[in-house]
Structures are given as structure tokens and as C-alpha cells.
C-alpha positions as CSV (number, residue, x, y, z in Angstrom):
1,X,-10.1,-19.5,16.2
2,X,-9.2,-19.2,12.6
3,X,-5.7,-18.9,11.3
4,X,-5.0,-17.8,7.9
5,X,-2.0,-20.2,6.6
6,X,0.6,-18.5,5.6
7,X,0.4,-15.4,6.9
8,X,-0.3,-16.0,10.2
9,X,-3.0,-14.0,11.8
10,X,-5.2,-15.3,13.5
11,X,-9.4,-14.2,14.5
12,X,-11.1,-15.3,17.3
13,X,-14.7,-14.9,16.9
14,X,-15.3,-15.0,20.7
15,X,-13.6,-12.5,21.4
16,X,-14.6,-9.0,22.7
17,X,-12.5,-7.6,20.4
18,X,-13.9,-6.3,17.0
19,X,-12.3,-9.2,14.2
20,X,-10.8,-6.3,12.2
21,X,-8.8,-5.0,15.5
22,X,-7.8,-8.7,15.6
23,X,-6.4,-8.9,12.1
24,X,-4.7,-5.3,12.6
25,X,-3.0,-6.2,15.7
26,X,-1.9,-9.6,14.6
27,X,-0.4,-8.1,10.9
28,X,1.0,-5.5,13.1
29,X,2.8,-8.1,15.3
30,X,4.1,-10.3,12.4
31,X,5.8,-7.4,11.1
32,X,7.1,-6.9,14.4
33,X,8.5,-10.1,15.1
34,X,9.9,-10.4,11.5
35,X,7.8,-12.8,10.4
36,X,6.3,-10.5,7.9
37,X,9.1,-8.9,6.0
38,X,9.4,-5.8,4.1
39,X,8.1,-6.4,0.7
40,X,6.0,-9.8,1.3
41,X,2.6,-9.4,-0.6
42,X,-0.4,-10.0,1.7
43,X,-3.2,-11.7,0.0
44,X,-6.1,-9.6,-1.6
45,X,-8.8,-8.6,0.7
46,X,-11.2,-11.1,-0.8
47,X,-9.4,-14.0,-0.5
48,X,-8.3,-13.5,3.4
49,X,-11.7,-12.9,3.9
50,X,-13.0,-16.2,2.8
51,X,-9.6,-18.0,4.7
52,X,-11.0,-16.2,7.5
53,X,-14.4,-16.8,7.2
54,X,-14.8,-12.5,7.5
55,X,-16.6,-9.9,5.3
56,X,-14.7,-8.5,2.5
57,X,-15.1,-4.7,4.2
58,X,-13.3,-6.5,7.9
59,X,-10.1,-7.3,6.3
60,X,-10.2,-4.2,4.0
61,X,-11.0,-2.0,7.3
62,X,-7.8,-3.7,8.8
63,X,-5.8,-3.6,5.7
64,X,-6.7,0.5,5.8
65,X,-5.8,1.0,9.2
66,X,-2.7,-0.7,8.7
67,X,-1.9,1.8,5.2
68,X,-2.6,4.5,7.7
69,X,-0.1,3.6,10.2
70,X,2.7,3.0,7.4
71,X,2.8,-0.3,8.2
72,X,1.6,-2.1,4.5
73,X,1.2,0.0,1.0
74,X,-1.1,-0.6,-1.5
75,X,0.2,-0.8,-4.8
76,X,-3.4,-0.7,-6.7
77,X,-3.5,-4.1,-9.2
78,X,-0.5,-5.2,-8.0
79,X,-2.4,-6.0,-4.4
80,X,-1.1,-4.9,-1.1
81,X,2.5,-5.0,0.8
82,X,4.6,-5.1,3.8
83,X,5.9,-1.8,4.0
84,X,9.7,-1.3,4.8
85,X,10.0,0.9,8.1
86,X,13.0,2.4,10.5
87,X,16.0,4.6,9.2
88,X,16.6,5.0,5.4
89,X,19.6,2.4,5.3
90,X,17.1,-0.2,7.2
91,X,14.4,0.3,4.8
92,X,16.9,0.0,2.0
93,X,18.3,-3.3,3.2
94,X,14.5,-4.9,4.2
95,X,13.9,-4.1,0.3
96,X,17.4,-5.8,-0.4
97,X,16.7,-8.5,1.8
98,X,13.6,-9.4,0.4
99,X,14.9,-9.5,-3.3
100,X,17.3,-12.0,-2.0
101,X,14.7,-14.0,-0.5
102,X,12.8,-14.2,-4.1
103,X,15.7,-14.8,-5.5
104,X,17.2,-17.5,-3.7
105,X,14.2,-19.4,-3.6
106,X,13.3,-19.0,-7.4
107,X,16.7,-21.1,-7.7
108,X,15.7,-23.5,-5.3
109,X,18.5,-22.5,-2.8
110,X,16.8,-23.8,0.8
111,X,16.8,-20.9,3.7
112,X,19.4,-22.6,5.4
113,X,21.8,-22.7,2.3
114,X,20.5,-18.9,1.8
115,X,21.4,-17.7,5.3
116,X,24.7,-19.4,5.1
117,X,26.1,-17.7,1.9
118,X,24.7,-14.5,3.8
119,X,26.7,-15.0,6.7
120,X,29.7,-16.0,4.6
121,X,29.5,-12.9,2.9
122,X,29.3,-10.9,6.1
123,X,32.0,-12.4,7.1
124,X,30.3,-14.4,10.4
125,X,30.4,-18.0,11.3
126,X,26.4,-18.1,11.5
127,X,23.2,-16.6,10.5
């Protein structure tokens, strides 16, 4: 089974399930569970497909399917995203949550440190 590092996915070429269907679902999951967050870039088609050992037109069959179901958005050159989803004021703060992610770690700030001034700031005692 192939995992592609980083991101998370994962194809299993024994299964009976078609390896773009794989890579769908498990995107689709990540997102899901959070561990894809609104705004993360995926990598380009090419490059996924050589992590993955898959053909170029798999991974861009799954990354359409996903565009479909609003679930990434591709942004031409700039390469393809997680989209934000739920009610406006979600979406908004996925957006804002992911420019403090970037941000934070362009300083060097570690998650923990990250989460901490975000709880301070919401006035909790923990993330």
C-alpha cells in the first residue's frame, strides 16, 4: 500500500476498488477528520502520481471528482486547494485559521506554542 507523505492518502493496488476512488475517498476523509484544512495546497497532479506510483490522468480524475463535489478548487498555476466548506462564518474562519497556521510557522512559533496563544486569546485554559 502506498502512502503519499504528507498528505496522507493512501492506494492500495490490491484492492477492488479503482485507485482514483481510493485517492477520492481518502482526500475526502482527511478533510473530514481535519487533517486537511481549508486552504492547504495539495501537490500537483504529476508529482502525487509519481509518490504514488499512479498515472498522471488517476490523480487528476480524483482531483476532478473532488472540484466537483466542492471539496478542493483549482486555482490554475497556482495548483490546487482544500476548499473551505459549512456556513459562511465557518468558511471564513477555516480561511482565518489557515493564515494563522502560515503565519505562525513562517516565525518558527511550534503548534503547541500556536494553539496556546489561540486558546489564550479565546479566553480557555486549553487548545
Amino acid at each position: 500500500m502506498s502512502d503519499a507523505s504528507g498528505l496522507g492518502v493512501q492506494v492500495d493496488p490490491r484492492s477492488s476498488v479503482p485507485p482514483f476512488e481510493q485517492l477520492r475517498t481518502s482526500i475526502r476523509d482527511a478533510v473530514a477528520a481535519g487533517s486537511l484544512a481549508a486552504g492547504a495546497r495539495l501537490p500537483t497532479v504529476r508529482a502525487l502520481a509519481g509518490e504514488l506510483g499512479l498515472s498522471a490522468n488517476t490523480v487528476a480524475r480524483a482531483y476532478r471528482e473532488l472540484e466537483t463535489d466542492g471539496l478542493i478548487e483549482t486555482r490554475g498555476r497556482l495548483g490546487s486547494f482544500v476548499s473551505a466548506t459549512g456556513s459562511p462564518a465557518e468558511r471564513e474562519a477555516q480561511v482565518a485559521a489557515r493564515a494563522y497556521a502560515d503565519r505562525t510557522a513562517s516565525l518558527g512559533i511550534p503548534a503547541a506554542d500556536a494553539l496556546a496563544l489561540v486558546a489564550a486569546a479565546l479566553g480557555t485554559d486549553r487548545p
